[in-house]
N, C-alpha and C positions, 0 to 999 in steps of 0.2 A: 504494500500500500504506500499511495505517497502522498505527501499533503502540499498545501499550497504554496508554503515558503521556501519547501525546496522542489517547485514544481518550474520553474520558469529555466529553461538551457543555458547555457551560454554561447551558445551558437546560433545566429540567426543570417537568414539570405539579405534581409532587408536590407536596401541601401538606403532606402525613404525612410526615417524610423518613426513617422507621423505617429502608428496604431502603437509600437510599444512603447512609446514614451507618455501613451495616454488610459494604457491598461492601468485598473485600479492597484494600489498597493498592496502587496503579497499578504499583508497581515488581516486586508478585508474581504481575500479572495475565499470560496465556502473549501471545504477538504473535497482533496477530489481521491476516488479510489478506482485501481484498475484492480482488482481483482484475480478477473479473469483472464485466462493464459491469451486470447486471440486479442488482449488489451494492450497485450504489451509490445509494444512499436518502436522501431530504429529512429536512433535521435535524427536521422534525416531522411523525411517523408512524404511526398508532395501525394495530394488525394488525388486531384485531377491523375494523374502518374497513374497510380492505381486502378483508377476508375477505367480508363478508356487505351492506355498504353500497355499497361500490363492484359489485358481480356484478348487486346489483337497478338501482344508476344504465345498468349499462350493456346490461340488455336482458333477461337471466336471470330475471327476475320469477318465470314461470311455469315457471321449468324446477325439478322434482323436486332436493331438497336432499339430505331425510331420506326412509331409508324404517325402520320399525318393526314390530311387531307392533300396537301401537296406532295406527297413521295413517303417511301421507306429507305432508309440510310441504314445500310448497313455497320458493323462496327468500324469496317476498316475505312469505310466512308465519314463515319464520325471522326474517326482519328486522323485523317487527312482534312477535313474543314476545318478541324479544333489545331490543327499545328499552321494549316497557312494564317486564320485568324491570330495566332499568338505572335506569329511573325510580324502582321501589320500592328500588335498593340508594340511589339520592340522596335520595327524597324521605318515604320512609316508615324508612330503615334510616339514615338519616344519614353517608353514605359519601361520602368527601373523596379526591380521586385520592393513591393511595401507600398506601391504606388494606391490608390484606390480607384476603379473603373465602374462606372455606374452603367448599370444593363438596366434596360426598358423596352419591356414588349409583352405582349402574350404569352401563353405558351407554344412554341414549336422548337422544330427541329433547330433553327440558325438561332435563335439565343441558348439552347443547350449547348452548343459547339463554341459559343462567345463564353459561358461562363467557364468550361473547361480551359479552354484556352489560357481564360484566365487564371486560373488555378496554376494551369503550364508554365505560363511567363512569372507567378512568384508574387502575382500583385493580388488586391485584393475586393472581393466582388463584394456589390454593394447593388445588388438585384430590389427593382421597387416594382411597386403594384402597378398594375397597368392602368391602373383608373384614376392614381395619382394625379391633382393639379399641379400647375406650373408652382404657386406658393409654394405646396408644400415639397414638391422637387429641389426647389432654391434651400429650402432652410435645409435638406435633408444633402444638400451638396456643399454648402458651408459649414454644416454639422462637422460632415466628413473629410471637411476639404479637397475635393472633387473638382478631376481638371478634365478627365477623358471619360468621355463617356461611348458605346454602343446603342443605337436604337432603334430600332422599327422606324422602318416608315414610316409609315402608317401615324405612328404616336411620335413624332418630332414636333410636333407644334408645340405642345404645353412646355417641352424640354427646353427650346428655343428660345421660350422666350422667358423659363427659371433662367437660364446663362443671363439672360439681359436683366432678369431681378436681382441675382445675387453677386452678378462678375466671377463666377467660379463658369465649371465647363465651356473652357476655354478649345477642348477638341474633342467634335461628336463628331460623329460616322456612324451613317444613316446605314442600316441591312435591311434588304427584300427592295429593292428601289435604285438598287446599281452600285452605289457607290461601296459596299467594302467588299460585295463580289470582283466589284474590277480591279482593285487592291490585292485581291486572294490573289487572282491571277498571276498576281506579276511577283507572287510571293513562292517559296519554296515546300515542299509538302511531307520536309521533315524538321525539325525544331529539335534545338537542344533546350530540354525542360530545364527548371531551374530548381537547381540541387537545395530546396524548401527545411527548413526543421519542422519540427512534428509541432512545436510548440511557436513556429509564425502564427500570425493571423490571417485567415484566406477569407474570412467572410464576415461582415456587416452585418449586421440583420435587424433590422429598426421595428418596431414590435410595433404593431398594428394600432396602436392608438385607443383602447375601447374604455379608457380611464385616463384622458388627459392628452400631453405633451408627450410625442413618441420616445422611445430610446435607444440606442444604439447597442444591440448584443454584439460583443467581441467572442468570434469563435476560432479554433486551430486548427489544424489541417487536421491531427490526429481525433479533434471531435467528429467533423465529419466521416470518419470512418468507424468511431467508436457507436455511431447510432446505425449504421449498416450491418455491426454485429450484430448487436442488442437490439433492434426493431425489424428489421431485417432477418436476423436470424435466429433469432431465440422467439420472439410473438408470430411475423407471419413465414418464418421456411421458406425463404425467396428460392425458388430454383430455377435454370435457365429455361425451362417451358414457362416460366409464368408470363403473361401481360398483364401490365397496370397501366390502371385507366383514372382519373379525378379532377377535380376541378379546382383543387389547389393552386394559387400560382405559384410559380417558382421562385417567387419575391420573400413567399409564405415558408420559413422551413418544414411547415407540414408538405407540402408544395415538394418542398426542394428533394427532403429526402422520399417522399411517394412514388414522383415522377423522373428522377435522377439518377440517386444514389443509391436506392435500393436495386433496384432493377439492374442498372450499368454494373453496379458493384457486386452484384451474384449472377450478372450475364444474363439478364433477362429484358426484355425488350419493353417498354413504355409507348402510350398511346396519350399523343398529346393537341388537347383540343383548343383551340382558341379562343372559342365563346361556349363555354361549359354550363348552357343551359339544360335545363332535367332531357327535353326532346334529343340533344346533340350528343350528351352524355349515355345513354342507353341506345341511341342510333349505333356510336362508337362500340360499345359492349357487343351488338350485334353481329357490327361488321367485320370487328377484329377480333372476336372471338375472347376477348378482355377474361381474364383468369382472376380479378382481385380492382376493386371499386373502391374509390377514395374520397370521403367528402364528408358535410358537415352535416349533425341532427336535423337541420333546418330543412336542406335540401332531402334526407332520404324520404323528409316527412312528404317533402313536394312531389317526388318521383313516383310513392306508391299509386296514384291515379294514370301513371301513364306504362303500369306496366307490362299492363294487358296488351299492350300495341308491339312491344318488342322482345324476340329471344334474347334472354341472360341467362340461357340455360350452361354457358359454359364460367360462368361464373362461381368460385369458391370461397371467396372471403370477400366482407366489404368491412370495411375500417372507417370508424366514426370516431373525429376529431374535431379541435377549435372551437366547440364548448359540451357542455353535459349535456350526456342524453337521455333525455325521459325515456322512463321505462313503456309509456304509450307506444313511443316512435317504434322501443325496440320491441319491442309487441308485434305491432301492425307490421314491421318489415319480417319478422318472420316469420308471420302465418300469411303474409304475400308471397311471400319464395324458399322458406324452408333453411334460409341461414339467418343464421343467430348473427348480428352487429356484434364486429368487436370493436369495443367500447376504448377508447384511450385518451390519458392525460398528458399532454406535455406540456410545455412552455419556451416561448423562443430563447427567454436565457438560460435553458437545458436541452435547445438546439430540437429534441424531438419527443417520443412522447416514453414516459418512463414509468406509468403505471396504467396496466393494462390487463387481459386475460383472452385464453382463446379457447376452441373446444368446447370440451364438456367442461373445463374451470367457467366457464363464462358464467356469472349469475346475475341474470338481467337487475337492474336498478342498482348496477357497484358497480362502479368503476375497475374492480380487481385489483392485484396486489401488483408490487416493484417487481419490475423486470428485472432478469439475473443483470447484477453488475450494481445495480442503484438498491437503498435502504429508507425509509421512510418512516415517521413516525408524526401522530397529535401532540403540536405542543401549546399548551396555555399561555394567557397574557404575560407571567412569569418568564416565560421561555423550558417549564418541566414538561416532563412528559405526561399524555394524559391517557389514563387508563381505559380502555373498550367501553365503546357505548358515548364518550364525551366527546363534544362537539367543540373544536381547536382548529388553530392554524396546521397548515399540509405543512411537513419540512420534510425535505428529501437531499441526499448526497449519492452520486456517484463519480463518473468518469469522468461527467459534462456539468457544465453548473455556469453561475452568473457572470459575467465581467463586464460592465458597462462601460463603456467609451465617457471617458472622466464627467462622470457622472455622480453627485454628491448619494442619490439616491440607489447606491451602489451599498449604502448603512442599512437601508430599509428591504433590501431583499436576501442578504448574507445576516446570520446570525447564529457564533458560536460554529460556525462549518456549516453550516445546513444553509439550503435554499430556501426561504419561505415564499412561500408560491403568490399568497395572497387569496389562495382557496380557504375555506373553510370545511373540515371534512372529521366524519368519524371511522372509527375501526371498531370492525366488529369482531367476534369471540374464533372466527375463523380466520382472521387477519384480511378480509375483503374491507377496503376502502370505501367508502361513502361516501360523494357529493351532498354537502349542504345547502352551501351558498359560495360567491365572493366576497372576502370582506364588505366589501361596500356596498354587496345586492343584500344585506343583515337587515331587516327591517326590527324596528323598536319602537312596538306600539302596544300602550296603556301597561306598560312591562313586560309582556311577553317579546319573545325573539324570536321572528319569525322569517323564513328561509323565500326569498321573492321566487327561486326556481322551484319549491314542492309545491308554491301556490301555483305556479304554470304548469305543473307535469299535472294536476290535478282539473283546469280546463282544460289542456289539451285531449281527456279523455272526454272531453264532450265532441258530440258526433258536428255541433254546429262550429268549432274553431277550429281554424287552420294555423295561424300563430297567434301566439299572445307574448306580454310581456312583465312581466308584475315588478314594480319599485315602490319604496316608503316616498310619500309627500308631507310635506309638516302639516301641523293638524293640532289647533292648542289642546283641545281637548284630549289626545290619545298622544301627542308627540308625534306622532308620525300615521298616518292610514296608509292600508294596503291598495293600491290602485294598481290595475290591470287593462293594460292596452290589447285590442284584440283585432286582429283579422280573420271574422269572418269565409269559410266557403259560402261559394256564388249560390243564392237562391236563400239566407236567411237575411233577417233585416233586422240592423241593430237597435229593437226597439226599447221599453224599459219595461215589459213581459220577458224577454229574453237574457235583460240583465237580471230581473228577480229568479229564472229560470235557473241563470248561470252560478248566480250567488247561492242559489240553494244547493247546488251539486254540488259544491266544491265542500258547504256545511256537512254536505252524507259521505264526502271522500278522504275529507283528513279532518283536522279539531277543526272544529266549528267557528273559534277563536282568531283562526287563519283566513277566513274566507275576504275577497276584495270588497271593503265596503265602497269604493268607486271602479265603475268600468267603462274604458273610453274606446268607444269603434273606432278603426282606423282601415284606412286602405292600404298603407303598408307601414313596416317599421324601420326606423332605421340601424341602419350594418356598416359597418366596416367592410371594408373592400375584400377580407377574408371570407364574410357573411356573417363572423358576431356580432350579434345584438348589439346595440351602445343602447345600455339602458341610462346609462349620464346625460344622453341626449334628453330621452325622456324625461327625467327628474328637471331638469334643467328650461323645459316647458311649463311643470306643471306646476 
């Protein structure tokens, strides 16, 4: 085992040392433990290497990588776009490893080959949501101090014109629209990779915002391979027949490692769709044959009406991420198809998801226990630990853990070694996990503590809601009232029959004490570009 203070090498590629001289200091980094024997990695490790160079050294050449709506790329065709691209970020873009390169686009095949790339040349990727605006680009490239960027087509506008808000990306290069194809061209189609530590920083990962001012996760090369074991190989058994299919984007580490890392890095081929609508998403499944489904409660919830329209007969695991999932959802998806959701907890500053369960462990309404490699425990406002059945902060330690880009609130998520998630969760007498709440979906009204997500998992089991939302409003009298936002399936009408309807069912479903004494119809709710919830938005209306 090794902990934090004697975790950092003293070997590094960077020549930029922008990311380590902005890693937090070793004393508020959480314990990190490798454990397990396939943890322990050579001080010199480049993932990108790994992922796409070492599959064609060892025989995969010709086995299918990507498939798209525009083409299937084989591996050896990945590995030759992904080294002429790292050529243009060294030789035409002037990129020194430790540099940071900002990717923007959907998912497809030429930003997979930009982000290895990058990985190749030693710099480091700084992948954003495609739906990103220009502001938040600007801030999110000063953040990082971002000079070079890769982008779609397609999406240069907003990028265009963050450069002109913030004076950072200073050199973009547009792909699918000519200009870094004709670049590739004149470029060579073998690349000397750069000889990386395990302990640089390859990736960025600005955390989706659903509480606030986003932040900047600092990750290593050897995390990104440490959750291709551990999620990858120990929850779903990547083998090279699998396809994976989701709607994560690759901005999203659930994204990244679904559609990426898993796959490439057990030689399995990935289905990547660009507008990951429910219709496009199980079109995909059909047409490719998709082995393994990725996406969020929200959406499986959306999918079950359209499943009658398409085969997902070849379908064997579907993976549900990026927030809790009501046991309704996971009800309703498998008495639609006969597989049980596996259910999982991550967080972007633990890169993926580290409390899970598959098979017959699976037991609907738990999240499941720590995957091999990572330990977790309830601990109280104190910071002890709190005995089964008590309702506490998530803290978990493994491989992979927090490091914020100098970031003061770097105190608020390490504590004593442990990550605290900002979950609130119990354990039960079999060591299965339980979602409560997020700290700050805790509702506290008239003294009782009440959990905003069991009030939702509790209308969602009504046959007239399609999502809701439930948050505490102030309220002199109670301190805070339970209010619940609701959409609605087409053909009910949010009348105030429907909300005494509503409010009575939730009184026959859980304490009676819980029920929303407000409920507000909406047409839709608002997400994050990931698809969670921002219930802050809400609160922040009402």
């Amino acid at each position: 085992m090794m902990f934090a203070e004697s975790f950092r090498m003293p070997y590094t590629s960077h020549v930029d040392g922008f990311a380590n001289e902005r890693l937090p200091p070793p004393h508020l980094w959480p314990e990190f433990r490798f454990d397990l024997p396939e943890l322990q990695y050579p001080e010199h490790l480049n993932c990108g290497v790994v992922l796409i160079d070492d599959a064609v050294r060892e025989g995969h050449g010709n086995r299918v990588a990507l498939y798209a709506d525009s083409g299937v790329w084989t591996y050896a065709e990945l590995l030759e776009r992904s080294n002429r691209i790292a050529n243009v970020l060294v030789n035409e873009m002037g990129i020194v490893p430790g540099n940071r390169v900002l990717l923007r686009g959907p998912n497809n095949p030429t930003l997979v080959a930009c982000w290895l790339a990058v990985m190749k040349a030693g710099a480091i990727a700084v992948t954003t949501m495609p739906l990103l605006r220009a502001h938040e680009l600007s801030v999110i490239a000063e953040r990082a101090q971002i000079d070079h960027a890769l982008c779609d087509s397609r999406f240069a506008q907003e990028l265009q014109q963050a450069a002109q808000l913030g004076g950072r990306l200073r050199k973009i290069v547009q792909f699918g629209g000519g200009q870094l194809e004709k670049m590739m061209n004149g470029q060579a189609s073998t690349f000397a990779n750069v000889d990386t530590a395990r302990d640089d920083v390859c990736l960025l990962a600005f955390t989706s915002g659903t509480t606030g001012t986003p932040k900047a996760t600092m990750h290593f090369h050897r995390d990104v391979l440490a959750m291709r074991e551990i999620v990858a190989g120990h929850l779903l058994e990547t083998s090279p027949e699998d396809i994976y299919v989701g709607s994560p984007p690759l901005g999203f580490t659930f994204g990244l490692g679904a559609l990426l890392v898993f796959p490439l890095g057990r030689r399995a081929a990935s289905v990547l769709v660009e507008q990951p609508s429910g219709e496009n998403l199980l079109a995909a499944v059909q047409r490719f044959r998709a082995s393994a489904l990725f996406t969020s409660p929200t959406a499986y919830r959306s999918l079950l009406p359209l499943l009658s329209k398409f085969d997902i007969s070849s379908l064997k695991r579907c993976v549900s991420a990026g927030e809790a999932l009501p046991k309704a959802t996971s009800d309703a998806w498998f008495a639609a198809t006969g597989i049980r959701l596996i259910d999982g907890i991550g967080a972007t500053e633990l890169i993926h998801i580290f409390i899970s369960a598959k098979g017959d462990q699976i037991h609907p309404g738990t999240t499941g226990k720590p995957l091999p490699g990572y330990q977790a425990c309830i601990l109280d406002t104190d910071g002890l630990p709190l005995p089964p059945g008590k309702v506490g902060r998530l803290a978990v330690k493994g491989p992979t853990g927090c490091r914020y880009l100098d970031d003061p609130r770097q105190h608020d998520y390490v504590f004593e070694g442990w990550n605290v998630t900002g979950d609130l969760y119990s354990q039960d007498e079999d060591g299965y996990f339980h979602f409560e709440a997020r700290a700050d979906d805790m509702i506290i009204s008239a003294g009782y503590n009440i959990a905003g997500p069991e009030v939702e998992a509790a209308l969602l089991e009504h046959p007239a809601v399609k999502e809701c939302a439930v948050v505490g409003v102030p309220d002199e009298a109670r301190g805070q009232l339970v209010k619940a936002f609701i959409v609605l399936h087409d053909g009910n009408d949010g009348s105030s029959e429907l909300v005494q309807t509503l409010q009575a069912f939730v009184k026959q479903t859980i304490a009676p004490y819980k029920y929303p004494r407000a409920i507000e119809f909406r047409s839709s709710l608002p997400k994050t570009a990931t698809g969670k919830l921002q219930r802050h938005a809400l609160r922040s209306t009402s």
